[in-house]
C-alpha positions, 0 to 999 in steps of 0.5 A, a space after each residue: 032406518 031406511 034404505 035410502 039412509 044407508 044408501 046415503 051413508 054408503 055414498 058418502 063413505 066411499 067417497 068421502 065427500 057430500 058433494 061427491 056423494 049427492 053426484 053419485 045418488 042424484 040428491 041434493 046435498 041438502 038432502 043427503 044431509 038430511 038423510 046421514 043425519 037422520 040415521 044417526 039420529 036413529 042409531 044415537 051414534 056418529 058414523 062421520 067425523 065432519 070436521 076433517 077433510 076428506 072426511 072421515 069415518 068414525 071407529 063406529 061408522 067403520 065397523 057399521 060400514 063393513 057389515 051394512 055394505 055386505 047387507 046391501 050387497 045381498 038384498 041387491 042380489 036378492 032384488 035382482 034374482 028374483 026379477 029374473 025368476 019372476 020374468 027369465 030372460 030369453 038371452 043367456 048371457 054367458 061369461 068367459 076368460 079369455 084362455 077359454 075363447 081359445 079352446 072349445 068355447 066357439 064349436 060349444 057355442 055353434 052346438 048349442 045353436 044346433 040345439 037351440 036355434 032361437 037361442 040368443 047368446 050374449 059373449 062377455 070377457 070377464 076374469 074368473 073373479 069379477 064373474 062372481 059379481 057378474 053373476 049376483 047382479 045378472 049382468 052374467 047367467 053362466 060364467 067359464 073361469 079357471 078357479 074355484 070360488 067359496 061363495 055362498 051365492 054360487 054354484 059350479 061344476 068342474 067340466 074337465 083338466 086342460 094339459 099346461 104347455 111351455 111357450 118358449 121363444 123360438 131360438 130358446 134352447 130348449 125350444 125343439 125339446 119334445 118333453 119338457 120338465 119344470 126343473 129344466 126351466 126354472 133358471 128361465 124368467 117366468 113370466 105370470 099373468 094370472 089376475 085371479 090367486 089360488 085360494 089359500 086352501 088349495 096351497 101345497 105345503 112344504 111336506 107336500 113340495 118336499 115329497 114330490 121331488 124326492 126324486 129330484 136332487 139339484 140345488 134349485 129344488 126346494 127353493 119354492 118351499 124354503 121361500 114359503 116357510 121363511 115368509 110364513 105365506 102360501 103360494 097362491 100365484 098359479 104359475 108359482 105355485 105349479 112350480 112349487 107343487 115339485 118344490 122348485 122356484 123360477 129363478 126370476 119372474 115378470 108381471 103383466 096384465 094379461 095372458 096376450 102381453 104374456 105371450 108377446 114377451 115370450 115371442 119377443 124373447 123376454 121369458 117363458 110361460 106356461 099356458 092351457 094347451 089350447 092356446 098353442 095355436 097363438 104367435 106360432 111363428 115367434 113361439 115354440 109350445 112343448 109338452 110337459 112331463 108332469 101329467 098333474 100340471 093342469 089347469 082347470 075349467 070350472 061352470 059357474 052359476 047362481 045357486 037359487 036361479 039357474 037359467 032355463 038355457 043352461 042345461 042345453 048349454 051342458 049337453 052341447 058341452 058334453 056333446 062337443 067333448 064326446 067328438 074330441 074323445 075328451 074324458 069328463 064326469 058329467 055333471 047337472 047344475 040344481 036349481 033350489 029355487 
């Protein structure tokens, strides 16, 4: 068993297809052939059904394909880790959510260059979970994101809590209301846009949701809790699950793809939004942003990177974090990545 057989096996079971998967691999299909046979030769085992089209894995070549995928990933990880230990790049290549752009991430940008004036900085717009994979195959160093990750490849530091505001279209009712209160909005449609889910840990259960709104007595209360229990799912989507914190379900709710087309639907009159404070400096002509009371009603900015390489950059980069927080009077804990490599 080689690399080149699994490798060949993978092509195939991911696209059913020898043709397609000689394409892919830059072999014949002969070849590839070839190779798929002699693995199962070696293992004394079927891993593809042949006679089926497309084809198909067999029950073996099912388990045998979700545990080598997860090995091949890893020793790709481990290849390109240590190019980039043996030979660092001079370029920090830095990952964002785009709710980032809209804050702090320019001045930090601009400070870092005070401080590293031949520092090369490579900006990409990546969502918080595809920067996992950014990370391990080095196409990121660093990555700004809005969740918590469990990977056993990375590390990441809580820089600081960003205040949710509400983006109300202008001719809103409650769109001059200074302090606004979920409760108040719930009979609104909420429109989400978050690509990322909680992780299912960090889930309020329904004790929790009852609790905080014990202070809180109308009809629409709960709703988010009783809808948890009867579906036996916890509530992962973020906005949702900001509203479920106070045991409150938004009486309707729209999908899209992304922050922006959230907001436009706001600006168009089509629903409500919550959004970090820093991004209420967008479409202020169509959208009124206020002030939420619920002082725990945030959204966090995480630093990720890899555990075993930490690019030699990105200390400067933390201090001119930390720098550009201390001119705003930003509270945070400071916090140093370790590299265990």
């Amino acid at each position: 068993m080689d690399l080149k057989q699994l490798n060949a096996f993978i092509a195939v079971a991911d696209l059913r297809s020898f043709s397609a998967a000689a394409t892919k691999t830059g072999l014949s299909q002969p070849s590839l052939s070839r190779l798929l046979k002699q693995l199962e030769t070696d293992m004394g085992v079927v891993l593809i059904d042949r006679y089926h089209r497309p084809l198909h894995l067999t029950e073996a070549g099912s388990f045998f394909y979700d545990k080598i995928s997860t090995i091949l990933t890893e020793i790709e990880t481990v290849t390109s880790m240590t190019q980039r230990l043996s030979a660092p790049s001079s370029v920090l290549n830095i990952g964002f959510v785009p709710s980032v752009l809209y804050g702090l991430l320019p001045e930090i940008i601009a400070m870092l260059k005070q401080f590293s004036p031949d520092i090369d900085v490579n900006l990409k717009d990546i969502s918080s979970y595809q920067q996992m994979d950014a990370l391990k195959s080095g196409e990121i160093d660093v990555g700004f994101g809005r969740f918590a990750h469990q990977d056993p490849w990375i590390q990441q530091i809580l820089l600081r809590h960003e205040r949710y505001v509400v983006a109300l279209p202008k001719s809103h009712p409650l769109a001059n209301v200074r302090k606004q209160r979920l409760i108040d909005l719930a009979n609104n449609r909420l429109i989400l846009y978050h690509q990322t889910h909680l992780p299912v840990s960090s889930t309020v259960t329904t004790e929790t949701a009852t609790q905080a709104n014990d202070k809180l007595s109308t009809s629409r209360v709960n709703r988010a809790a009783a809808h948890e229990a009867a579906s036996n799912e916890p509530i992962t989507e973020p906005l949702l699950h900001l509203f479920a914190q106070y045991g409150i379900s938004p009486f309707m709710t729209t999908t899209v793809s992304d922050l922006q087309v959230a907001l436009g639907l706001v600006a168009a009159g089509e629903g409500i939004t919550l959004v970090p404070a820093s991004l209420q400096t967008v479409r202020t002509e169509q959208i009124s942003y206020q002030r939420l009371v619920h002082e725990n009603v945030t959204s966090p900015i995480y630093l990720h990177t890899l555990k075993d390489f930490v690019h030699p950059k990105i200390p400067d980069l933390l201090t001119a974090i930390y720098h550009v927080y201390e001119q705003r009077g930003i509270t945070y804990r400071q916090q140093n990545f370790v590299s265990q490599a």
